[in-house]
C-alpha positions as CSV (number, residue, x, y, z in Angstrom):
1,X,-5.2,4.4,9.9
2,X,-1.5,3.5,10.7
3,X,-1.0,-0.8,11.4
4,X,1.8,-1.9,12.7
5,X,2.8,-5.4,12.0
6,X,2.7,-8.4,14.4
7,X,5.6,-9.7,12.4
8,X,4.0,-13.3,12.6
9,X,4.2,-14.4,9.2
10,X,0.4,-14.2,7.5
11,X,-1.1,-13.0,10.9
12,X,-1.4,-9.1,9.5
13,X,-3.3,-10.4,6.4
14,X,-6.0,-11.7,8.9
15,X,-6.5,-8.4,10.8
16,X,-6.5,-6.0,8.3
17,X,-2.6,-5.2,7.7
18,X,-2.0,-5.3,11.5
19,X,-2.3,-3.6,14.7
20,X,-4.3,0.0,15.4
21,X,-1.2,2.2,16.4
22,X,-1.4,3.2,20.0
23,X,-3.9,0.4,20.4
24,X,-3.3,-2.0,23.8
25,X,-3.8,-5.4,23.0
26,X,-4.2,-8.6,24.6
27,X,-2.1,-11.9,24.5
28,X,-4.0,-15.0,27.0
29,X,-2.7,-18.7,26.9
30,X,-2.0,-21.4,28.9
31,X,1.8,-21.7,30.4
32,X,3.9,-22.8,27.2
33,X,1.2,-21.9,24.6
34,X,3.9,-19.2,23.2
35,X,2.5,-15.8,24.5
36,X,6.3,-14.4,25.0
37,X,6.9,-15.8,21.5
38,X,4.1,-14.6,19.8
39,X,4.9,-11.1,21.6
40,X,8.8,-11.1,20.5
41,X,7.9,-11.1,16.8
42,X,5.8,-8.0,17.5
43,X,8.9,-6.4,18.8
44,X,11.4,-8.1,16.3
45,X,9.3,-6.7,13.4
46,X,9.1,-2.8,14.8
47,X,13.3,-3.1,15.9
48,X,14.0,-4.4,12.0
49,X,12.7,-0.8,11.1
50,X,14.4,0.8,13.3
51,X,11.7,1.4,16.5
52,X,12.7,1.3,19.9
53,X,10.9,-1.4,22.2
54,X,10.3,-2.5,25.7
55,X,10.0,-5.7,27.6
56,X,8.3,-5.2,30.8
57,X,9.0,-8.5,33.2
58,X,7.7,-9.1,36.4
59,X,8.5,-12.6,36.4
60,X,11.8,-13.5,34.4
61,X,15.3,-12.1,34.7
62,X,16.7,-10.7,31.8
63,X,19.2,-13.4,31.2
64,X,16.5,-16.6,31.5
65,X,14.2,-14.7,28.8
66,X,17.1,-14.0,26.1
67,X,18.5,-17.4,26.6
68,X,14.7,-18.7,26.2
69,X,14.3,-16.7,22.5
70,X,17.3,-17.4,21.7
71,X,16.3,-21.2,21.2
72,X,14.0,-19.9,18.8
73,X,16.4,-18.1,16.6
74,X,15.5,-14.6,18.2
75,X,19.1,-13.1,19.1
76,X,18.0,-10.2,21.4
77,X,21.2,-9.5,23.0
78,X,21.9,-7.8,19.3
79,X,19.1,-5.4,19.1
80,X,20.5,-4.3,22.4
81,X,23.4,-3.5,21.5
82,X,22.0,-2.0,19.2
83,X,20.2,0.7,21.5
84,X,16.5,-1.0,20.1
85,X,15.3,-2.6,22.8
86,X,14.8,-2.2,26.6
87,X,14.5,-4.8,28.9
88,X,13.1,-3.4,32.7
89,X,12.8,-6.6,35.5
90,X,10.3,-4.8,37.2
91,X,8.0,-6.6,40.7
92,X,4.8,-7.1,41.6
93,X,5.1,-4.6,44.8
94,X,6.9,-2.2,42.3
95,X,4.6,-1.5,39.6
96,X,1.9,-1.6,42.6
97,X,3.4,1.3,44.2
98,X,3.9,3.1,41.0
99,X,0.2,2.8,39.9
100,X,-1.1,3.6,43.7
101,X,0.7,7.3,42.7
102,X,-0.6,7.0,38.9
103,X,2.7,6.7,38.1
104,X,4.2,3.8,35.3
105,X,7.9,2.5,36.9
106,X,8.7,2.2,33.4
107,X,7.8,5.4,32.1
108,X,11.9,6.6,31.4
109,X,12.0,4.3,28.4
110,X,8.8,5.9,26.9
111,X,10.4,8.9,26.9
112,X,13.1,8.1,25.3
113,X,11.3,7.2,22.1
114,X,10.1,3.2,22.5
115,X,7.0,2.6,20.5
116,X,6.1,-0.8,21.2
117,X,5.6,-2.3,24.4
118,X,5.2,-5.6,25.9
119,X,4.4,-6.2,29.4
120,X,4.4,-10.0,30.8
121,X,2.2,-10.0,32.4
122,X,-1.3,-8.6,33.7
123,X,-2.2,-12.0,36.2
124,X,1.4,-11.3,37.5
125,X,0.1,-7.4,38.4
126,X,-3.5,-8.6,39.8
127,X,-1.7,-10.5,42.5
128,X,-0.5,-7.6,43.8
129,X,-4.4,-6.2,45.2
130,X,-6.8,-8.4,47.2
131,X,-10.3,-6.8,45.6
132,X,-11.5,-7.2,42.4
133,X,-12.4,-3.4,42.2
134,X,-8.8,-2.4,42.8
135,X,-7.5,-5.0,39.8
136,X,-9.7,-3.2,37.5
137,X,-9.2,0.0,39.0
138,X,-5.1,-0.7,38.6
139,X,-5.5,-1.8,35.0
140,X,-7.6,1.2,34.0
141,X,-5.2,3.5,35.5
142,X,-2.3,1.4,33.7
143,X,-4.2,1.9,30.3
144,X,-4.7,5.4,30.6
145,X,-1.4,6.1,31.5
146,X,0.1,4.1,28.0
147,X,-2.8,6.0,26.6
148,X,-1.1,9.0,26.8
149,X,1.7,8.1,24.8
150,X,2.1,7.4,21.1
151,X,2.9,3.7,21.6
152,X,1.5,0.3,20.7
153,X,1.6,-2.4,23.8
154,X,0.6,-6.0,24.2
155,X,-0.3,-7.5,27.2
156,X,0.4,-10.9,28.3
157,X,-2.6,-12.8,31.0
158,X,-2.8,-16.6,32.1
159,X,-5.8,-18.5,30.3
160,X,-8.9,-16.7,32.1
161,X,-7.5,-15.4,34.9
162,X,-8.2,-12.0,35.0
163,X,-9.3,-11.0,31.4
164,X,-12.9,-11.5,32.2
165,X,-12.8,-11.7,36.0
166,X,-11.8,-8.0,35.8
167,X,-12.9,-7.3,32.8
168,X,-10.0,-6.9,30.8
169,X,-11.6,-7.6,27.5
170,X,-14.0,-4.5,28.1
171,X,-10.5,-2.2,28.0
172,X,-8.4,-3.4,25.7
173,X,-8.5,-3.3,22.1
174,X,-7.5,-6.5,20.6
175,X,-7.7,-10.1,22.4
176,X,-5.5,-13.2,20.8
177,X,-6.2,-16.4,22.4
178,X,-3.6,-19.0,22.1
179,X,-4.7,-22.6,22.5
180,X,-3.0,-25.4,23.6
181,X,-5.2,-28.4,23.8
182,X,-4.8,-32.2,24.2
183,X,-6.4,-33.5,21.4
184,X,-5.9,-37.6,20.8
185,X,-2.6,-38.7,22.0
186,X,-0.9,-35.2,20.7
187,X,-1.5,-31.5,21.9
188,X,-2.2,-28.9,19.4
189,X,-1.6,-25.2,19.2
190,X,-4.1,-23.2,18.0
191,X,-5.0,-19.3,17.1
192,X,-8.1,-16.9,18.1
193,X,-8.5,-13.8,16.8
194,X,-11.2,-13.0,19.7
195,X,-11.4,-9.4,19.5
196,X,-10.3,-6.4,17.0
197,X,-11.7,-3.2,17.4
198,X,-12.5,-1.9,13.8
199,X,-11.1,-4.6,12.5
200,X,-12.5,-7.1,10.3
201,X,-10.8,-10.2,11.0
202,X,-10.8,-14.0,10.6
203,X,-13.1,-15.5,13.3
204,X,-11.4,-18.9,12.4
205,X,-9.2,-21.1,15.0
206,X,-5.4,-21.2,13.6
207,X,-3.4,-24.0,14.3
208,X,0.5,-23.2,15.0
209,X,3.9,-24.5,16.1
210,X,6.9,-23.3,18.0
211,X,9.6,-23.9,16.2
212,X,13.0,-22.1,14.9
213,X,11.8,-19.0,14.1
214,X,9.3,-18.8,16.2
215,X,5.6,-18.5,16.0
216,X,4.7,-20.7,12.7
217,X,0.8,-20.2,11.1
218,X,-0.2,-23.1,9.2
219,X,-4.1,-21.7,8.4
220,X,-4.7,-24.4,6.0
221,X,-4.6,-27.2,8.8
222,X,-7.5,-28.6,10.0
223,X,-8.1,-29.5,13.7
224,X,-8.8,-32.8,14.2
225,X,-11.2,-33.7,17.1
């Protein structure tokens, strides 16, 4: 069984070396709980060895998001240049239309030999259809269309909207829930590994910062109520 790493620093040692190749996993949090974060090391640690990868938005322009990582330390613009990484501003009405003719908008840059995939973000894409059966419907159809292709994708959602309204959890692989709770005067980030198929994995919350550098695990912290 290939695993490709998260590249967050001790997070593969808690899943079992780290992600199912051509698995499609799931990234929920509240706004500013680091989802884009935690998915740019995933995509930093597959461009360091030379992979190709893909950032599908449907919210931010290209421009807003580098400048956002780059406060983190994450110089994008690089791996660019570099011919790594792929960064597709796609709409809400675009991948709709796309998926109505089971066909992914982004599906040029698979072909061209990405491996890793992140796409920000599903509660954007259930906007676009009024009944619950057509969300799930559109996100099945997604899935089996990134099925088809040896790649690896993460997929951002707002803090239970959608995932289990849709049932989201039932599809994907993986599920990491990011935390970010008000706890005493301070809030505090914290880490769930909810969900790895075949996976034996830590069942315990995480706490971590955003910091330069990213996405920092500090497992031996305890959560203070």
């Amino acid at each position: 069984m290939v695993r490709l790493s998260t590249g967050v620093v001790g997070l593969d040692d808690l899943i079992e070396g780290g992600l199912k190749e051509r698995s499609i996993n799931l990234v929920v949090g509240q706004p500013g709980s680091g989802k884009s974060t935690f998915c740019i090391h995933f995509l930093i640690a597959g461009m360091k060895v030379g992979e190709k990868c893909l950032f599908v938005s449907v919210e931010e322009t290209k421009e807003k998001f580098f400048d956002n990582m780059a406060r983190f330390g994450f110089d994008l613009k690089s791996y660019e240049d570099a011919g790594l990484l792929y960064y597709h501003k796609t709409t809400v009405n675009e991948l709709r239309s796309f998926l109505d003719q089971s066909v992914i908008s982004f599906e040029q840059f698979i072909t061209d030999g990405v491996t890793r995939i992140i796409i920000d973000s599903a509660t954007a894409l259930m906007l676009a259809y009024n009944a619950e059966t057509s969300q799930r419907n559109s996100l099945m159809n997604l899935f089996e269309k990134l099925g088809k292709f040896p790649i690896t994708t993460l997929i951002t959602a707002e803090s239970d909207e959608g995932q289990g309204r849709f049932g989201v959890e039932y599809l994907v692989d993986g599920i990491f829930r990011l935390y970010y709770r008000k706890i005493g005067q301070e809030r505090v980030r914290t880490l769930e590994i909810f969900k790895m198929r075949g996976t034996d994995h830590s069942k315990q919350e995480i706490v971590y910062r955003l910091s330069k550098g990213g996405l920092i695990l500090y497992p031996g912290e305890k959560i203070l109520a």
